[in-house]
N, C-alpha and C positions, 0 to 999 in steps of 0.2 A: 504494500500500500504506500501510495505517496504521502508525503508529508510536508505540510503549508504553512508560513508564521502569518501572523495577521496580526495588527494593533487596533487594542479592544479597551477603551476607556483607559488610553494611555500604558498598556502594557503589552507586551509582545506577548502572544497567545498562538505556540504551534499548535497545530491542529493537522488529522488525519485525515485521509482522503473518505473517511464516512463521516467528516466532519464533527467528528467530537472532541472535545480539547483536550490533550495530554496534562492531568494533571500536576508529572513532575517538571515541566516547560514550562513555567508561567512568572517572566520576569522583564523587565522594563527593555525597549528594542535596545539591541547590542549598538555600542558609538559604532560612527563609519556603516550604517544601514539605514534604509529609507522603507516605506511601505508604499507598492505601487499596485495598480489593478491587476498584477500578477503575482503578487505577491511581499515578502523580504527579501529585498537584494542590498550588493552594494551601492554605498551611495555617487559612488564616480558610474555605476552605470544606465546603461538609458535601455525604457522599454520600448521594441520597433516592432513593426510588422516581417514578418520573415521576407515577404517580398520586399522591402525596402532596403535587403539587404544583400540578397541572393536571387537568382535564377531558380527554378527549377523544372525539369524536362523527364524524360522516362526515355525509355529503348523499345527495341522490338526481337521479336527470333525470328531469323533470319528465314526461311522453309527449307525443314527438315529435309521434304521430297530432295532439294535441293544442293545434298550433302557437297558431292563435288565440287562443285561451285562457290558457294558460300560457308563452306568450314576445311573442308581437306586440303593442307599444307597453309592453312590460317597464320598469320604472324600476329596479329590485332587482339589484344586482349578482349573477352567477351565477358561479363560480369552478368554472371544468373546467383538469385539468393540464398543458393546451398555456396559457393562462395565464399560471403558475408561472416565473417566471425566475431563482431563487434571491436573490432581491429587494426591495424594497419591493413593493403591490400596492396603484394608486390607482385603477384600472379593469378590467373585463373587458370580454371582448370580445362577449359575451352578456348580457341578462337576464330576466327574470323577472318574472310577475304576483305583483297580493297575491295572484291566488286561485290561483298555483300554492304560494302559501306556505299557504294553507286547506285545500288541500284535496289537497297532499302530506307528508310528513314533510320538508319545506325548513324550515329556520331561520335565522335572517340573525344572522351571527354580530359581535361588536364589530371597531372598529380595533383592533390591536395583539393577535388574533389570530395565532397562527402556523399557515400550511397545509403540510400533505408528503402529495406526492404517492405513493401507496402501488402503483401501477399504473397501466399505460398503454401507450401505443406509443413508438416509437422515441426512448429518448434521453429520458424522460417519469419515470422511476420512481426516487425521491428528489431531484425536484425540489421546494426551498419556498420558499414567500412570508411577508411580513408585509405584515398588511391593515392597509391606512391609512386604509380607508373599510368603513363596514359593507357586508357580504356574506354570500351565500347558497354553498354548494359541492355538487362532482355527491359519487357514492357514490366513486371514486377517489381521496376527498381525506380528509386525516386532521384535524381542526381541533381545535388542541391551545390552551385557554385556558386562562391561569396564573391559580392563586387567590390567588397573594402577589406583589407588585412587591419584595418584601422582607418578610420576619421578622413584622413586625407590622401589616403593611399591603395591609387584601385590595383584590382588584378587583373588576370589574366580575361577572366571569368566574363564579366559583365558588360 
């Protein structure tokens, strides 16, 4: 279960995701914390929209029927959510043609990439990685590129 701080008549009041207050947490907000419609964070940080901050896009597989063509002797990293180890991410364990990148909607996304896995099988769904090597992802996967490393400083991404 997640766990929330809240300030409640002047005292910081964590609280569980069933929403009842933990009653040995209940002490005035820690210095250097602020209460925001998200919650208790630090107070040098700011709340945004994830869009405000990142992209984010999915993949597709490639057709199976299609093996030759678009997987046999692949160089292109292909990121499916078995994958995924909540991780770094320096290889898959498939890949991919240039001409499955031609001649499908695949993109081969940078390192330092974030993926989550949005669906899947057993034990699969909000699984993520950080890609350490450029990659390509199925339709399963969420690829979230950041347009700022900080404030004034875009990347590659956006």
């Amino acid at each position: 279960p997640s766990i929330q701080g809240t300030i409640e008549n002047g005292e910081w009041t964590m609280t569980s995701a069933l929403h009842s207050p933990l009653s040995i947490i209940n002490s005035p907000l820690p210095s250097g914390y602020k209460q925001t419609e998200v919650g208790v964070i630090p107070e040098e940080w700011e709340v945004s929209p994830l869009g405000a901050l990142a992209e984010t896009s999915s993949g597709t597989t490639p057709a199976r029927a299609m093996h030759d063509r678009y997987f046999k002797n692949g160089s292109i990293a292909w990121v499916k959510t078995m994958d995924l180890t909540d991780s770094e991410l320096f290889g898959t364990s498939e890949c991919v043609t240039d001409l499955a990148l031609k001649e499908t909607c695949l993109r081969v996304y940078p390192a330092g990439t974030v993926l989550v896995a949005m669906y899947g099988g057993f034990q699969q769904i909000g699984r993520t990685g950080l890609l350490r090597t450029p990659a390509s992802v199925n339709q399963a996967i969420t690829a979230i590129q950041f347009c700022f490393l900080s404030k004034n400083i875009p990347t590659s991404g956006c």
